[in-house]
C-alpha positions, 0 to 999 in steps of 0.5 A, spaced: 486 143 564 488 143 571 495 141 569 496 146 565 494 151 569 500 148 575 506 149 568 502 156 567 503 157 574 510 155 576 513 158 569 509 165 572 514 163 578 520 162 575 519 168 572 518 172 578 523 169 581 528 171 577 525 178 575 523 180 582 529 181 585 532 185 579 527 191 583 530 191 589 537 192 585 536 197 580 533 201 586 540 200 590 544 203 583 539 208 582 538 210 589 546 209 591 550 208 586 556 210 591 554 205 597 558 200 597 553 194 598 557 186 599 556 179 600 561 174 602 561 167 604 559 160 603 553 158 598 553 150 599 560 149 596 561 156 592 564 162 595 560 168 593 563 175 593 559 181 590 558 187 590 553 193 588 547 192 586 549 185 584 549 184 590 543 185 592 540 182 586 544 175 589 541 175 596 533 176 593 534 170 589 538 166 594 532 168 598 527 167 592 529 159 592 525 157 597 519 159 593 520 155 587 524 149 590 517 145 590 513 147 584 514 140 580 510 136 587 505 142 585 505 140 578 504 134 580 499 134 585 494 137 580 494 131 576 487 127 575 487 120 576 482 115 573 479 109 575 474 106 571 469 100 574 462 097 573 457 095 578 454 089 576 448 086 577 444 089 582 437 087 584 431 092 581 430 094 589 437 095 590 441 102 589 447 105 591 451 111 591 457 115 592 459 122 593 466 119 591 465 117 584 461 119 578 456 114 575 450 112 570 446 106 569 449 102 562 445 096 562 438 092 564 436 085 564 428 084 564 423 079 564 419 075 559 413 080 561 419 086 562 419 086 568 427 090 571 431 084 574 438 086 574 442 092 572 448 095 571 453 101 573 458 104 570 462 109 574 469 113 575 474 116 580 477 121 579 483 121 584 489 126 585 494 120 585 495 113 581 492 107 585 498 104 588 495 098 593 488 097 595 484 104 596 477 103 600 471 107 597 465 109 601 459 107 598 451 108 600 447 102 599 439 101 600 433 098 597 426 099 596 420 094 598 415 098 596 415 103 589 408 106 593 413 113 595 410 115 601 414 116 608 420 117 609 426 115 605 430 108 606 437 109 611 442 108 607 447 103 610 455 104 609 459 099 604 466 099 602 468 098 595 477 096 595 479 100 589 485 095 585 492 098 582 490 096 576 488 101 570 483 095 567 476 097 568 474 094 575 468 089 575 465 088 583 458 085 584 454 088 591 452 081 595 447 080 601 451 076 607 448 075 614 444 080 611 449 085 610 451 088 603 458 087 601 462 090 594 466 083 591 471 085 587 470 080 580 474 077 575 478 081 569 
C-alpha cells in the first residue's frame, strides 16, 4: 500500500511539473501579450531560443527539474522488505523480545507430565532495504527464576542477532555462554 502511495505521488508530481508552469505563462500572454519575454542560451548540449509565454513556460520547467529528478529513489525508498526467522528452542524460563520485529509463539515441547520445556518463535522483519550482507537486530532477553510475579520486573540484557542475506526463513538458537546469551545462527 505504501508503494502504491509513492507511484501516486510521483505521477501527481510529474503532473505539476509539467502544468505548473503553464500558469505563470498564460499569465504572461494575458497580462502582456506585447512584452517581448526571451530565453537564450546553452541547456547542457541544446541551445534554447524562445520567446513569449513559451519562454516563460520553458524556464519554470527547467527550474521545476530538480524537483522530480529523484522520485524514482522515493519510489524505492518506500519498498518494505521481509525477512522471515525463527527462534528455537528457547527454555520455559527464558523470553525475548524485540521493538525491531514482530513475532508469536508457534510451537511448544512438554513433558511426560506436561510440564513446558521448550519453545519456539516465529518472527518477521520489516525493513526498508533487501539484506545485502550481515544486519545486527537488537534483541531483549530475560529469564524468570520464579512464576510467584512479586517485585520488580527482571532487567533484560541486550543480545545481538546477525541477520543473513538470504530470502529462506533464518533459523537461530539462544545459548547461555559464560554465563552470557548469545543468538547463533543454524543451519537452513
Amino acid at each position: 500500500m505504501t508503494h502504491d502511495l509513492a507511484v501516486l505521488y510521483s505521477f501527481c508530481l510529474y503532473v505539476l511539473y509539467v502544468l505548473l508552469p503553464l500558469i505563470p505563462a498564460i499569465l504572461i500572454f494575458r497580462l502582456f501579450p506585447e512584452t517581448k519575454v526571451t530565453v537564450s542560451g546553452p541547456l547542457q548540449n541544446l541551445t534554447v531560443n524562445a520567446t513569449g509565454a513559451f519562454a516563460a513556460y520553458v524556464v519554470t520547467v527547467a527550474l521545476g527539474f530538480f524537483l522530480v529528478k529523484n522520485v524514482e529513489t522515493q519510489i524505492n525508498a518506500t519498498g518494505h522488505y521481509a525477512v522471515e526467522g525463527e527462534i528455537v528452542d528457547l527454555g520455559n524460563n527464558q523470553y525475548v523480545n524485540s521493538e525491531q520485529f514482530y513475532s508469536r509463539y508457534i510451537t511448544a515441547a512438554v513433558d511426560a507430565q506436561g510440564k513446558l520445556l521448550s519453545r519456539n518463535y516465529y518472527f518477521v522483519i520489516l525493513l526498508d532495504h533487501p539484506v545485502q550482507k550481515p544486519e545486527t537486530v537488537w534483541l531483549q532477553y530475560w529469564e524468570l527464576n520464579s512464576s510467584a510475579g512479586t517485585g520488580s520486573p527482571p532487567i533484560p540484557k541486550t543480545v545481538q542477532m546477525a541477520l543473513s542475506p538470504t530470502n529462506a526463513p533464518q533459523r537461530y538458537r539462544l545459548r547461555i555462554l559464560n554465563n552470557q546469551p548469545v543468538v547463533e545462527e543454524l543451519g537452513q
